[in-house]
N, C-alpha and C positions, 0 to 999 in steps of 0.2 A: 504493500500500500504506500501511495506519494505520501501520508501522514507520518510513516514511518522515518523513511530518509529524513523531513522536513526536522522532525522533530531530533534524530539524531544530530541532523546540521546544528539545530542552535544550540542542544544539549554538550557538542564540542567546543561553543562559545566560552563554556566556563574553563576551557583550559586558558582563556587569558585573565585570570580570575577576578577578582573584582577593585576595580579600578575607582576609588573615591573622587569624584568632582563631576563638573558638567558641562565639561568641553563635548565632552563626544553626544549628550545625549543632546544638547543644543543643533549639533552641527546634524543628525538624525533629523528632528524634529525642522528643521527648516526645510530637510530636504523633502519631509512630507508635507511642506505648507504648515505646519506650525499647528497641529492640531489641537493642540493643548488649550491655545487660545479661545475656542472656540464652544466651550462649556463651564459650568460652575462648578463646583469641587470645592467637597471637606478632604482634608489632609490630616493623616494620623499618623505618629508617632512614639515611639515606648518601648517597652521592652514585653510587658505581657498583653494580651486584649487584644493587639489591633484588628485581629482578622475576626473577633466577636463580635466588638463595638462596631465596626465596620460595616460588616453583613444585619445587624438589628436596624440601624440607621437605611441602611438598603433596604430592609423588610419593610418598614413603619413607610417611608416617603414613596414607595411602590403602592403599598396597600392605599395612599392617599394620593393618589392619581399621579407619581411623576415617575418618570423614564430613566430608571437609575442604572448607572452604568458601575459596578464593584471590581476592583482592583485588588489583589491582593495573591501572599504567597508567603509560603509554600505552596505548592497543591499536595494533594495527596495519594490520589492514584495519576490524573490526567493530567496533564496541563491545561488542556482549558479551559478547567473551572479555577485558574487565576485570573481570567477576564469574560465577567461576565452580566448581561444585560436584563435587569428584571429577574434576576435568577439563572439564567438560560446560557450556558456559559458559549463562548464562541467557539465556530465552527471549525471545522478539520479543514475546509475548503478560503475559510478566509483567512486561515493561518499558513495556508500553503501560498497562499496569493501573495500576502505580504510579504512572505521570507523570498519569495521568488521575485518579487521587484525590487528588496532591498540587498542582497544578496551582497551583488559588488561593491555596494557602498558598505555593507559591514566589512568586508574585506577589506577595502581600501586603506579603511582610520579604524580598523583593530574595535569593531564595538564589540562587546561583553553581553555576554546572554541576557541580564537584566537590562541594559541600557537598552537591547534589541527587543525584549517581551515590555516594555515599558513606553515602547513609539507602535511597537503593536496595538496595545490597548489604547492609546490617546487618540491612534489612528481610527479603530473601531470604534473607539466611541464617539468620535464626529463624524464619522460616516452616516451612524445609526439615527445621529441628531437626537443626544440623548438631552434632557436637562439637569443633570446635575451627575458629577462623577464622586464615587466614596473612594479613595484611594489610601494605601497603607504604605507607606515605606519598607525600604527592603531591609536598609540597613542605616541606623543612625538617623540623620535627618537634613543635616547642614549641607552634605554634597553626596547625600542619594540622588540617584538619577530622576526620582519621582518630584525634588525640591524645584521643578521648573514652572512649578504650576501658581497663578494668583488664584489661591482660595478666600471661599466668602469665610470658614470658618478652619481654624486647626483645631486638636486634639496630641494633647500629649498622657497616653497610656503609664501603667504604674509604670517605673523603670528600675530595675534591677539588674545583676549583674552578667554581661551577655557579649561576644566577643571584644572581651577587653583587650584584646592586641591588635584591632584596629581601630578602634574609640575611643581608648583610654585606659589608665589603672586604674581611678577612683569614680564615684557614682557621681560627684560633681561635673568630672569632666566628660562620663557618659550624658548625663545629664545637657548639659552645654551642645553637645553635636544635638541632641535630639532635638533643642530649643532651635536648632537654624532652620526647621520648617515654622516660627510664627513674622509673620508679614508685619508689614507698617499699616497701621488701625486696622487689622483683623483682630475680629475678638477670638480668642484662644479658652479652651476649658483642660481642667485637667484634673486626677483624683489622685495626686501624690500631695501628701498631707507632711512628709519628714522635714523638717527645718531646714535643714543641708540642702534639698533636695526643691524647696518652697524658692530659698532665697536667691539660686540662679534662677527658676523660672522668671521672679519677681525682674533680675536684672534684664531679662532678655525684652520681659512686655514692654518695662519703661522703655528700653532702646527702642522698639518697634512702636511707642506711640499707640499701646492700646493695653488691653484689661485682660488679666487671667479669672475667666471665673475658677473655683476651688470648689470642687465638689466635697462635702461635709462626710468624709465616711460612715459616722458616730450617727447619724441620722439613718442609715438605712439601715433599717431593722428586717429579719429575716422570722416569717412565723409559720413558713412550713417549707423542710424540704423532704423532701422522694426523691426512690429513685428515678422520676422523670420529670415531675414539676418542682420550680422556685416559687414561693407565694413573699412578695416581699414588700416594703413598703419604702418610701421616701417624700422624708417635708408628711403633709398630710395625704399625699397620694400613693393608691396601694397598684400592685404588676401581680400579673403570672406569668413567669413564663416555663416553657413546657418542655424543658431539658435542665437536669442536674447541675449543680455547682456552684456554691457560695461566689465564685469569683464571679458567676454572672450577672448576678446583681447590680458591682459595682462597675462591668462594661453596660449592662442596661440600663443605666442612671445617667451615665457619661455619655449614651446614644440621646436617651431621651431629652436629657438638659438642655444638648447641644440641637436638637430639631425646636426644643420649645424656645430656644434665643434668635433660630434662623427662623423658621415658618411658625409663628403665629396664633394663623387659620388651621393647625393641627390640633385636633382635637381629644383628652383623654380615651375617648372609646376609639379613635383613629389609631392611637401608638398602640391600645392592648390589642385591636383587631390584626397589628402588625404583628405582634408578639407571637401572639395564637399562631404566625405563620412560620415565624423564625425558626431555623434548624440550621446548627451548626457543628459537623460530622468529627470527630476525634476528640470533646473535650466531653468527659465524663460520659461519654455515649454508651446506652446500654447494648451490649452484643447480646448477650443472655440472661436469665432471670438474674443472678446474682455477680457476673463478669462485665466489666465496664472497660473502654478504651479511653485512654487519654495521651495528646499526644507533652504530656509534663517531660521537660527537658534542664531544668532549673531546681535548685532550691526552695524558691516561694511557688513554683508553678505545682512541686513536688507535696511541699507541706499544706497546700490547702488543698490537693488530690486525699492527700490521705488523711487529714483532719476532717473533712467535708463523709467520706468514707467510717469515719470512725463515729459520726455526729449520725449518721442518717441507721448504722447499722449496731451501734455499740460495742465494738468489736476492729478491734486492728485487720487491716486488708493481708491477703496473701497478695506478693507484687511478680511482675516480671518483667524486667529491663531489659531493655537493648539499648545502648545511651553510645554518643560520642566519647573518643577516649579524649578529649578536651576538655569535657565535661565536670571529670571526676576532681570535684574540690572538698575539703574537708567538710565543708555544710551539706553537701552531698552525701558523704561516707557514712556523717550523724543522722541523717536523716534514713540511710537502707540501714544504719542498726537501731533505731528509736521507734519509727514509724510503721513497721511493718513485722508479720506475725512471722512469715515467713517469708525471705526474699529469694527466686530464682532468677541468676543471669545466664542471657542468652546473647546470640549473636550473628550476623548476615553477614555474608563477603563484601566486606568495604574496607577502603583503609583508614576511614576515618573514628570506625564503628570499633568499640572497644572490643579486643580478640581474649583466645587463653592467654595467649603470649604478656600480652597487658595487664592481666589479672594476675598470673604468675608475680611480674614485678612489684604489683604498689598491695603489700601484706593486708592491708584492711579489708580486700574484697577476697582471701582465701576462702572464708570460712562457708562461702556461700555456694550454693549448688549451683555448676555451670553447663548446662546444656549447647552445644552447640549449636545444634538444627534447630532452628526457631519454629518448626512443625513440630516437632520433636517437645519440644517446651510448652507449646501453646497446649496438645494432646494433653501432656500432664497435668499443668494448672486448672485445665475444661475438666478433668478427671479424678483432682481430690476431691476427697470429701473433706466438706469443710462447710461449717453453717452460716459463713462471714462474708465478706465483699472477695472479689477477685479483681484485681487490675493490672489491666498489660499498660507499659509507658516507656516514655524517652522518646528518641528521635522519631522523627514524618518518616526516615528512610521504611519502616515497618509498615507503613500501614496498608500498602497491597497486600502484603501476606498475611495478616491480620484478619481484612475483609474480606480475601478467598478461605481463608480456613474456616474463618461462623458463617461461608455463603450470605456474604451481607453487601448486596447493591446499596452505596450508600447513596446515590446521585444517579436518580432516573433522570438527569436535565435539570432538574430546577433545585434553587438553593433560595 
């Protein structure tokens, strides 16, 4: 199939790996007449959330009659349900079209897979004549390729700690690249509440000439979770929504604040009718009655995976990891011996994916059962007995094998 070649072409992009600034994705974007220009767009950045708060804001302003075009990545099985219209993600055939007119210009001036999937989507979504684009950053924010965009509104997601050898060592100076997607008088929202963490946003709004709102954490009170509804409340207004996870809450708040500051004319039974639609694939997603998928890759992404799990079921999770071996930091090690009943680690041929060889080396992770074949691991964990929660987690790389082993179509097309 031409989807396939197409798709290996850009997937070879990343052998020039990724390239901070935006010279290239400028000199792209002109070459396609400058699509970017040509729509409104919220702009998110952070370390956790984007692709939640992202797709909610997508649901709610869909459900309320506009043309929304969603940005966003990883994927998880396909590629192109990182750009996609109203839910409906883009075509095999406009993604062959694209790559095939842009081709020599990518060769030319050395673009990068992302700089290349990122004038795809600008491109498609001015084709499509959408009204409003939700777009996420890929990486950082100050010279991600996606920072080309004048939006009506930003979004800066919690931030915690996440390729620090390209952002920075400390959460301030992560913090700082994230802050270079807010604009001069854009209003900017955001639900990091740390001091440290407050007082560069603060510097960044004053230099851009506009206002951070602060979303109140302490105010969103949670009074029912399940394993597949949030019942939550915020200020005096209450949400359902219809997928697991304490952390969703505080991306549903951060969607919703940021629609009630832009459009107005939305109305409370408009964002819950959104809600009721919202589904977003890998995060605390139920496979079976009591196994859940999450794709947690962090520390905080980790402990409220398995606190949320301890909360809903009384009872520590059995886990199973496939994680980056970049990954493994001490809050990491404390969290596979504190938070879980029993941990098995597993593994897929990659070289970035932590192996035996790896486990061998850093002693902390001896003590844990290592299965190799991730069928292999998954049969077992599907197969204790065990009357408590089960969770597979870590890296997006897993989650084909994931949804072929519980035969779980996650995405008939629409998100």
């Amino acid at each position: 199939m031409m989807i396939d070649s197409t798709l290996e072409y850009l997937y070879q992009l990343h052998n020039r790996g990724i390239k901070l600034g935006l010279e290239n994705i400028n000199k792209i974007l002109l070459e396609c007449n400058n699509p970017h220009n040509e729509f409104d767009a919220i702009h998110l950045a952070g370390t956790n959330g984007k692709g939640s708060t992202a797709s909610i804001i997508a649901k709610i302003l869909e459900n309320a009659g506009q043309k929304v075009g969603l940005y966003t990545s990883p994927h998880l099985i396909n590629f192109n349900e990182r750009i996609r219209i109203n839910g409906v993600p883009i075509s095999n055939t406009d993604i062959i079209n694209f790559t095939k007119m842009n081709r020599d210009f990518f060769e030319r001036h050395s673009i990068t897979f992302f700089e290349a999937t990122t004038a795809m989507a600008f491109d498609y979504f001015k084709k499509n004549e959408i009204d409003i684009a939700i777009v996420e950053t890929g990486l950082g924010g100050r010279l991600d390729s996606t920072n080309v965009l004048s939006p009506i509104h930003t979004i800066i997601t919690e931030i915690d700690f996440d390729h620090t050898h390209l952002l920075g060592e400390t959460v301030e100076e992560i913090t700082a690249e994230k802050c270079g997607i807010i604009k001069n008088a854009t209003p900017n929202t955001t639900i990091n509440t740390s001091s440290n963490i407050v007082e560069v946003i603060d510097q960044f709004s004053t230099k851009q000439n506009t206002r951070t709102n602060y979303i109140n954490k302490d105010l969103i009170k949670i009074s029912n979770h399940k394993t597949n509804t949030l019942d939550f409340k915020y200020n005096d207004s209450s949400y359902i929504l219809p997928q697991a996870g304490s952390f969703q809450a505080e991306n549903a708040v951060l969607a919703i604040e940021t629609i009630k500051s832009e459009f107005k004319d939305i109305n409370h039974d408009q964002i819950q009718a959104g809600l009721d639609k919202w589904f977003w694939p890998g995060r605390m997603q139920q496979m079976e009655e009591d196994i859940f998928y999450d794709v947690a890759h962090n520390s905080s992404g980790m402990n409220i995976l398995t606190s949320d799990l301890f909360h809903i079921y009384n009872q520590k999770p059995i886990g199973l990891v496939v994680i980056k071996n970049d990954k493994i930091r001490p809050e990491i090690i404390s969290s596979f011996e504190n938070d879980f009943e029993e941990l098995i680690i597993s593994s897929i041929s990659s070289k970035d994916i932590l192996s035996k060889d790896d486990i061998k080396s850093e002693k902390s992770l001896n003590k844990y059962q290592f299965i190799e074949n991730l069928n292999d691991a998954l049969s077992l964990l599907k197969n204790e007995q065990f009357d408590g929660p089960k969770v597979i987690f870590g890296s997006h790389y897993i989650a084909k094998y994931v949804y072929k082993f519980f035969d779980f179509s996650f995405d008939k097309g629409n998100i």
